[in-house]
C-alpha positions in Angstrom: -41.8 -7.0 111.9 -43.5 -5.4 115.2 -39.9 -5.3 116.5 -39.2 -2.3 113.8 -42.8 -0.3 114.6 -41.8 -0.7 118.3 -38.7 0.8 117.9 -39.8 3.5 115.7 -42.7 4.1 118.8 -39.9 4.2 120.5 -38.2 6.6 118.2 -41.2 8.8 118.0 -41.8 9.5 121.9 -37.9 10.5 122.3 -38.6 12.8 119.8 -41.5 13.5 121.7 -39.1 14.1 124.8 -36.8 16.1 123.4 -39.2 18.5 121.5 -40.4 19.5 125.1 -37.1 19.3 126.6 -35.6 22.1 123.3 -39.3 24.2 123.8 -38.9 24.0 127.6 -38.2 27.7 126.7 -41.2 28.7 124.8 -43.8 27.4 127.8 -40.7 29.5 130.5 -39.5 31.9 128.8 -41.3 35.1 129.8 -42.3 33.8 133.2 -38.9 33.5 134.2 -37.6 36.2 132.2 -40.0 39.0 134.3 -38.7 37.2 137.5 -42.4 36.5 138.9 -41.6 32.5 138.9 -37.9 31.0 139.4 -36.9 28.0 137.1 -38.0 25.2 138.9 -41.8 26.0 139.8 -42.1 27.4 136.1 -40.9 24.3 134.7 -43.1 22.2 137.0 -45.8 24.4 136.3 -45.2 24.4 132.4 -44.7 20.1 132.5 -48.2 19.6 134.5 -50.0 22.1 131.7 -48.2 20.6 128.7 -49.4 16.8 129.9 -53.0 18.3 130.0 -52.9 20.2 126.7 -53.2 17.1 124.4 -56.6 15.9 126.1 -57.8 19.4 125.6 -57.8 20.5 122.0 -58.7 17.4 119.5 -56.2 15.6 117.1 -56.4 17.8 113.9 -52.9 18.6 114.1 -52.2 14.7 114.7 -54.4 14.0 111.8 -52.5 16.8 109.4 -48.8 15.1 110.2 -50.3 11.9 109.9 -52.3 11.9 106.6 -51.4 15.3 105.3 -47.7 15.9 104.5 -47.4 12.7 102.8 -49.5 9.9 101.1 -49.9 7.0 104.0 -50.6 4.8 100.9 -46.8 5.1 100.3 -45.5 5.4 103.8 -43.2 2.4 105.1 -41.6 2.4 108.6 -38.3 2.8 107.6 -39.4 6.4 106.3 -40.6 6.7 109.4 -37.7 6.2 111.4 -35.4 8.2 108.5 -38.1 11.3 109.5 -37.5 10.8 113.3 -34.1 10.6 112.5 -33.9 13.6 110.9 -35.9 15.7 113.0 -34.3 14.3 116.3 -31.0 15.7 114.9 -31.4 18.7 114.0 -33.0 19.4 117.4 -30.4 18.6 118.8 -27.9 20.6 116.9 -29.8 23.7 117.9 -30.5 22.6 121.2 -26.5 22.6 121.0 -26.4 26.5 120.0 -29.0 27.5 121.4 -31.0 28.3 118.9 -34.9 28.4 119.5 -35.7 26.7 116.1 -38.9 24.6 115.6 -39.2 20.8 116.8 -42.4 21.0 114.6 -40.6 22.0 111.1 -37.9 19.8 111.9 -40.6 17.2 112.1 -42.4 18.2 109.0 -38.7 18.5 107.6 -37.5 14.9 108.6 -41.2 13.5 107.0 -40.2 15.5 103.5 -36.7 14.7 103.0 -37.4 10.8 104.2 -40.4 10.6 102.0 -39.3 12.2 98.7 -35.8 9.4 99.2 -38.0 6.4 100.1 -41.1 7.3 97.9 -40.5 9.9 96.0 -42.2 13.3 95.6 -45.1 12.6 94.3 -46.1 10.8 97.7 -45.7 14.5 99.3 -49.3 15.7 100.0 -48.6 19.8 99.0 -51.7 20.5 99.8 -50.8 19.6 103.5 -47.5 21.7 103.0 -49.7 24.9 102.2 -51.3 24.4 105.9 -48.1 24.3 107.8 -47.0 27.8 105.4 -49.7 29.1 106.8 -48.6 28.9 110.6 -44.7 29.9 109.4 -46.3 33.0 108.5 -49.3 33.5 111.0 -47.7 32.4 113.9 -44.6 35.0 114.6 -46.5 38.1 112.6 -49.6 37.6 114.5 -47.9 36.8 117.5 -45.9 39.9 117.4 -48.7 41.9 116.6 -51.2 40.8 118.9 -48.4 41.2 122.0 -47.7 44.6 120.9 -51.5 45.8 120.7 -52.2 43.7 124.0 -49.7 45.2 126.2 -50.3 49.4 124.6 -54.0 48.6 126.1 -52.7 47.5 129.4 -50.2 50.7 129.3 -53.2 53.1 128.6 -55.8 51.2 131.0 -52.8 51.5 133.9 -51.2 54.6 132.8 -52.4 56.2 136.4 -51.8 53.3 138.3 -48.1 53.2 140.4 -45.5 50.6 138.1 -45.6 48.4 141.4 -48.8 48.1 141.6 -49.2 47.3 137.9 -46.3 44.6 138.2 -47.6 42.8 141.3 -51.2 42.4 140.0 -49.6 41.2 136.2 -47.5 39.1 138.1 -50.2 37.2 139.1 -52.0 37.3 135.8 -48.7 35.5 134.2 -49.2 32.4 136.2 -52.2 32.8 134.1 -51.3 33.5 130.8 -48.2 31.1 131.6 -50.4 28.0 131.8 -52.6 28.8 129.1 -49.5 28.8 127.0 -48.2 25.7 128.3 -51.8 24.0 127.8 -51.6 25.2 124.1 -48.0 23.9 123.4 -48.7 20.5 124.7 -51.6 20.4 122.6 -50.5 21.4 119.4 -46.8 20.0 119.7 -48.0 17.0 121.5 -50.9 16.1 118.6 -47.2 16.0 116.5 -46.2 12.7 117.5 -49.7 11.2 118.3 -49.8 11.9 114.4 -46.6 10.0 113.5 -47.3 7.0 116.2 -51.0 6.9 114.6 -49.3 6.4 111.0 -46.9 3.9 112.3 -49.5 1.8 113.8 -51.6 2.5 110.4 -49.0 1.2 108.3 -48.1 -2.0 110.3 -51.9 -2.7 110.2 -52.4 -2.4 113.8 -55.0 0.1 113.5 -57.1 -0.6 109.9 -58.3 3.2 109.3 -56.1 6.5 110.5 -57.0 7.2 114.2 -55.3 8.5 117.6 -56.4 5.8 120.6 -56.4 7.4 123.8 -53.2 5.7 124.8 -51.4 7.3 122.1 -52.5 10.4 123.5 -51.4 9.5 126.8 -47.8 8.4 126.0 -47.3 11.4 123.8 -48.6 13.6 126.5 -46.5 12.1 129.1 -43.4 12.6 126.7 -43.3 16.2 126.2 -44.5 17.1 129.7 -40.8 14.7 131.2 -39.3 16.2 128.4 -40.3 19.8 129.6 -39.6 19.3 133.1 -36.1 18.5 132.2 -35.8 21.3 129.8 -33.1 22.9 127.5 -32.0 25.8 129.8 -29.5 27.1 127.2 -32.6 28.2 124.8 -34.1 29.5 128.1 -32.2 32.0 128.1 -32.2 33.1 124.8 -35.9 33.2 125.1 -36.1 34.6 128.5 -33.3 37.4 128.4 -31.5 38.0 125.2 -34.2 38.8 123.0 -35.5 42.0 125.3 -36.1 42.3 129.1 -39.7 42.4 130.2 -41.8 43.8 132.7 -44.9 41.2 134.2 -47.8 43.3 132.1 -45.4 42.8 129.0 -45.0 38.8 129.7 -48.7 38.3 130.2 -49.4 40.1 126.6 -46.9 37.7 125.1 -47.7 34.5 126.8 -51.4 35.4 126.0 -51.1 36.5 121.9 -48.8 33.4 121.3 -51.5 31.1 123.1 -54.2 31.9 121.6 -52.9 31.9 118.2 -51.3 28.3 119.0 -55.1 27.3 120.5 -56.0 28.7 117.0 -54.2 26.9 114.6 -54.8 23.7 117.1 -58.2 23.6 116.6 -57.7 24.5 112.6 -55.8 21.7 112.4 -52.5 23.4 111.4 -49.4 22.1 113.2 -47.9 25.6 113.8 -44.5 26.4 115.9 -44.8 27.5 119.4 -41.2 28.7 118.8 -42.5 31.4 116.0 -45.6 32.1 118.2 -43.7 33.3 121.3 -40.4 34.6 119.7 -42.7 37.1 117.5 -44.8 37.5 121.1 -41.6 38.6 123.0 -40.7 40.8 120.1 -44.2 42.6 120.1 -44.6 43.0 123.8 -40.8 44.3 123.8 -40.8 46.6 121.4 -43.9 48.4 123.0 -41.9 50.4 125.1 -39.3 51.9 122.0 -38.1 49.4 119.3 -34.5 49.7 120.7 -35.8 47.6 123.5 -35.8 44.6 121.4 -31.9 43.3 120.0 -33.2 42.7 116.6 -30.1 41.2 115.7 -31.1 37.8 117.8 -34.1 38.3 116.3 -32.2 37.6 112.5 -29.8 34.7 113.9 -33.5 33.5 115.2 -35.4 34.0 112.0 -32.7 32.2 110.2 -33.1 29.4 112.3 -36.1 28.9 111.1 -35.8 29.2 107.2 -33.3 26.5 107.5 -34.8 23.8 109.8 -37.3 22.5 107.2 -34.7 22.1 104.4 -31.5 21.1 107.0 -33.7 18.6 109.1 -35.1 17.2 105.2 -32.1 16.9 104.2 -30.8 14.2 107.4 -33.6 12.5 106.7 -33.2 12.3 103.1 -29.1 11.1 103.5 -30.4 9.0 106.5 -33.1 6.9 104.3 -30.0 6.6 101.6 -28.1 4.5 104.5 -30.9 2.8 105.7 -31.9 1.7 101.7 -28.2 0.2 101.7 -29.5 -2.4 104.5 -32.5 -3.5 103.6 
């Protein structure tokens, strides 16, 4: 029976992999997009952050995915692998488009539609559901927000100083602000499968009470950081230039609102999207210059994205479970 938790260990850290190779462009996006780093070193520099993030912020979001979206008591591994399943698919169907949805709803999705076939729903913990409505809503309204106020204080502190002075010195700061949300997205997308390797060890009776070992959290930080260095270039540039065009000052505000609401939610335990954190971020810190600056109509083919991962990625993994039930 190990065979099947291996494989769905297995399972997990590709999923692992590909959630930082699709939100590559979340830890890039406005580093590249201002032109102060090129691809390459902003990747490396984004990977090397993102392996250090999950070490740095707890496992409350491991232990909300774990034991809080649905009853371990009824969890079996083959729900498991239907929610992996699930949410490994739709990622890559908007990795496809280029769509910057979330890796973390498609997980949450994949554990709902595969738990509600396999158990039924009374094994889904809504309780748990209310924390991750919580981030939908925080993540892109604050993160918008809190870009938009950050970078009208940096125009009215610099409003005297010459633009190239302004862009060189915020140029710098972004290799700042950068890392710090890099750091944040490894940690709170990272703690996602640490949470879903923790219940698969739980229910094969490897572990006796829910916990994350230290390996876990190596092998899940190691995931997303190779998964990151490879990353999805075609929602980079989404991200980085379709949504507005930004000056340095305007990329620090963003990177900076949409980490610290990510470092947030981390600590609270609430397995928020980096994808709504930095979209609403790049938004804010756009739209401070005129609103015109920002093509809102990405930002609707972006928003409904996200209203449809949850049910499209639960529904996979509800049809996948079907299938696997026919085999077993």
């Amino acid at each position: 029976m190990y065979e099947l938790a291996i494989g769905a260990i297995i399972a997990a850290l590709i999923f692992d992999f590909i959630n930082g190779f699709h939100d590559a462009a979340n830890s890039i996006a406005t580093v590249v997009g201002t032109r102060v780093l090129k691809p390459l070193p902003a990747v490396t520099l984004a990977a090397i952050a993102n392996f250090v993030g999950p070490f740095l912020f707890g496992v409350a979001v491991a232990t909300t995915i774990g034991k809080g979206i649905i009853n371990p008591d009824f969890v079996t591994i083959h729900i498991i692998i239907g929610a992996l399943f699930g949410a490994i698919v739709w990622n890559l169907i908007t990795w496809w488009w280029g769509f910057p949805s979330s890796s973390s709803h498609a997980l949450i999705g994949g554990i709902i539609g595969a738990g509600i076939a396999g158990a039924g729903t009374h094994a889904i913990l809504f309780g748990g559901l209310e924390k991750v409505l919580v981030g939908i809503i925080i993540s892109p309204i604050v993160g918008l927000v809190g870009a938009f106020l950050v970078a009208t204080l940096i125009i009215r502190t610099m409003a005297n100083k010459k633009p190239g002075n302004v862009n060189s010195v915020f140029g710098k700061l972004q290799l700042v602000s950068s890392t710090y949300f890099s750091l944040t997205h490894g940690a709170n997308d990272g703690q996602k499968t640490m949470g879903i390797i923790a219940l698969i060890l739980l229910t094969e009776g490897m572990i006796t009470t829910f916990e994350v070992p230290f390996y876990v959290i190596l092998m899940a930080a190691l995931a997303i950081s190779l998964g990151t260095f490879f990353g999805g270039w075609r929602i980079v540039k989404t991200m980085a230039v379709k949504i507005t065009q930004l000056k340095p000052y305007q990329g620090f505000a963003a990177e900076t609102s949409g980490a610290t609401i990510l470092a947030f939610l981390a600590h609270a335990g609430i397995p928020a999207s980096t994808t709504h954190a930095i979209s609403g971020s790049i938004m804010g810190a756009g739209s401070v210059r005129r609103l015109s600056a920002v093509r809102w109509g990405i930002g609707k083919r972006i928003l409904w994205a996200w209203i449809i991962t949850i049910p499209a990625s639960a529904g996979v993994s509800y049809l996948t479970m079907l299938v696997i039930q026919l085999f077993i």
